[in-house]
Each structure stands twice: as C-alpha cells, then as structure tokens.
N, C-alpha and C positions, 0 to 999 in steps of 0.2 A: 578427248574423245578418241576412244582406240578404232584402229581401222577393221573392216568386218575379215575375217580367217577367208584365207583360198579356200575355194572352193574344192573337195575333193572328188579327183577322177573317178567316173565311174561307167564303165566302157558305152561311152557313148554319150551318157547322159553324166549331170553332176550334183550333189548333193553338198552343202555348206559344208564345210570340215567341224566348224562348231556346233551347226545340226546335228551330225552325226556321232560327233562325242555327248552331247547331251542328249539325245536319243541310248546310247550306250548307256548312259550312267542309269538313265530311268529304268530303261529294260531291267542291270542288276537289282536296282533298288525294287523294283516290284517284283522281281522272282525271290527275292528276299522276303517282301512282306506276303506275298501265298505261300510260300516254303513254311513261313509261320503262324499263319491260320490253318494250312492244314494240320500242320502239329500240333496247333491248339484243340483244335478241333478233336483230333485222334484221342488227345491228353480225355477232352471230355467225356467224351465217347465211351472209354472204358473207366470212365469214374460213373456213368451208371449201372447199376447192377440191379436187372441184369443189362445186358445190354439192346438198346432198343431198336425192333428188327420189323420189318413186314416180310410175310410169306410173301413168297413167289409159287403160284399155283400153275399145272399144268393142265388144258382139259383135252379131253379124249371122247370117240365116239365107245361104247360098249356095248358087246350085244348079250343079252338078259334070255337064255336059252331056254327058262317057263315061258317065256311070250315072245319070244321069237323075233324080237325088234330090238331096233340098237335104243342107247340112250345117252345123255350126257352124261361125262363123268368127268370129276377132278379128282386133283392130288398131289402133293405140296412136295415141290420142287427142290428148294430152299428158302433160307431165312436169309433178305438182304440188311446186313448192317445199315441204316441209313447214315449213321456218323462218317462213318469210313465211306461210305458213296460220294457225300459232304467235301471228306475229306481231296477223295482224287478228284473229283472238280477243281481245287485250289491247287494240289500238284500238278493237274496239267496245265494248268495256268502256269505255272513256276516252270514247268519243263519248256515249255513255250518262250517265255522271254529268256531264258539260259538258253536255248538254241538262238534266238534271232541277238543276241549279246554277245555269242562270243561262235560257235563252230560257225553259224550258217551269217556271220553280220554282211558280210560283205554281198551277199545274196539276197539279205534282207536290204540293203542301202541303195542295190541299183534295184533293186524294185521299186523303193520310193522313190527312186530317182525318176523313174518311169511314169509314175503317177498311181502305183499299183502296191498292195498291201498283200500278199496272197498267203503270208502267213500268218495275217491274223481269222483269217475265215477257216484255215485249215484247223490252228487252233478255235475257236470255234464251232465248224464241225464236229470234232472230239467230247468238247467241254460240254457245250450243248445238247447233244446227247447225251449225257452225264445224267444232266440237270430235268432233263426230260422223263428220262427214266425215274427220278428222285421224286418229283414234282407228281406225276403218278401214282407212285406206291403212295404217297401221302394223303392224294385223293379217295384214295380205296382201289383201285386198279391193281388187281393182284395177277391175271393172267399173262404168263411172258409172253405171249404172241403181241399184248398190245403193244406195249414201250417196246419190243424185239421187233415189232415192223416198224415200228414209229423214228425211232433213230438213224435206220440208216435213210431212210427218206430225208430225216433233217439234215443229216449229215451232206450229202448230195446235193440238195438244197444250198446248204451253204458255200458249198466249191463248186457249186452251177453260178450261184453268184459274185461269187468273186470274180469271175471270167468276164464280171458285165463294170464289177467298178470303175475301168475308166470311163466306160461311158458315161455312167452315170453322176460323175462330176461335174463343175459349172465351167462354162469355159472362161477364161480369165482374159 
C-alpha cells in the first residue's frame, strides 16, 4: 500500500497533489477529445453540399406611405452554418479545459481548493449560449432578437450562479 501524495499548497487552502495531476491529465485528455469533435464536426459540415444553414431574419417596423400606417417587415440577415455553430460549442469546451490545464491551473486548483468551480460556469456561460442559440434555429426560431436576448440572460444566469456554489454544497 503506497502512502497518499502531500497534499499541495494552495494559498490558504490545499488540494491532494495526486488530485490535482489527475485533474490535469483529465482536463488535457478532454480538450483533446472536443478539439476533435469539433473537427469532426467541421470535416462533416462541409462534406454536405450544400451546406446546411438557417436564416437569421431581422424584423422591423415600416411605414406603407398609400396607408399611412407602419407594418411589420422582415429580412434576412444571414445564413447560420449550423455545423460550424456545432462545431464552436466543442472548441469552447477545448479552450476551456486548455485554460484550466495549463495557463490558468493554479487558479483553477485553489478554487477547488476553496470548494468553488468558477470556471466551469464561465465556460458554460459561453458554451450554453452557443447551444441555445443552435437549439433555436432548429426549432424554427429565426428572428435574432430572440436567441440575441436569450443568451446573454443565460449567460448571467450562469455567473449569477456560480457566486452561489458554495453555498449550495452539503456540508460535510
């Protein structure tokens, strides 16, 4: 039976030394496997032809100068790749654990150290809105006001809640 790894410092607080290299390892290993779903993804993406898009529609009031009243009007904005939307959902995932694995690790360790995760909600934030907006267009939802207000409310949402995680733990 080997003895458990010193614990390492962590200004205040301390996280397992073997925690936190196995936390390492996992991070690379899944910024690895989104790095390549998203590439799968992309690969796919332009192996349809053409490539499969939903408009993004704008609407507007206009006013109709025979009848002197405004009325609704739309008109198309852009075409969103859905693949490539697909796809930066899984890149931000991979940018995500490449930051909490190697620049930001030791910021990411005394947060867990602390009982606090606060870059997985920020990614989340981001990703979430991604997937929000995607989730949308697929519905039928083609006006950008709706998924363009809806995001950033989740987004907030999500780094409102983060600020509650430790409460929301059991106490041990």
């Amino acid at each position: 039976m080997t003895a458990a790894a010193p614990p390492l410092a962590v200004a205040g607080s301390t996280i397992p030394a073997d925690r936190a290299q196995s936390l390492h390892r996992w991070n690379v290993v899944l910024a690895v496997l989104h790095a390549l779903q998203a590439g799968l993804i992309i690969v796919l993406s332009f192996a349809s032809d053409p490539l499969v898009t939903r408009t993004v529609t704008g609407s507007f009031l206009q006013y109709d100068q025979a009848t002197e009243t405004l009325f609704n009007a739309q008109r198309s904005l852009f075409e969103l790749p859905l693949g490539l939307a697909v796809a930066l959902f899984f890149l931000l995932s991979a940018l995500a654990h490449i930051a909490v694995a190697f620049p930001f690790r030791s910021w990411y360790e005394r947060s867990l150290a602390r009982g606090q995760n606060p870059a997985r909600w920020i990614e989340y934030a981001l990703s979430a809105s991604v997937m929000i907006v995607i989730i949308a267009m697929l519905t039928g939802i083609q006006d950008a006001g709706a998924p363009g207000s809806v995001a950033p409310v989740q987004s907030a949402s999500a780094i409102t809640i983060q600020g509650t995680t430790p409460a929301m733990q059991p106490k041990m």
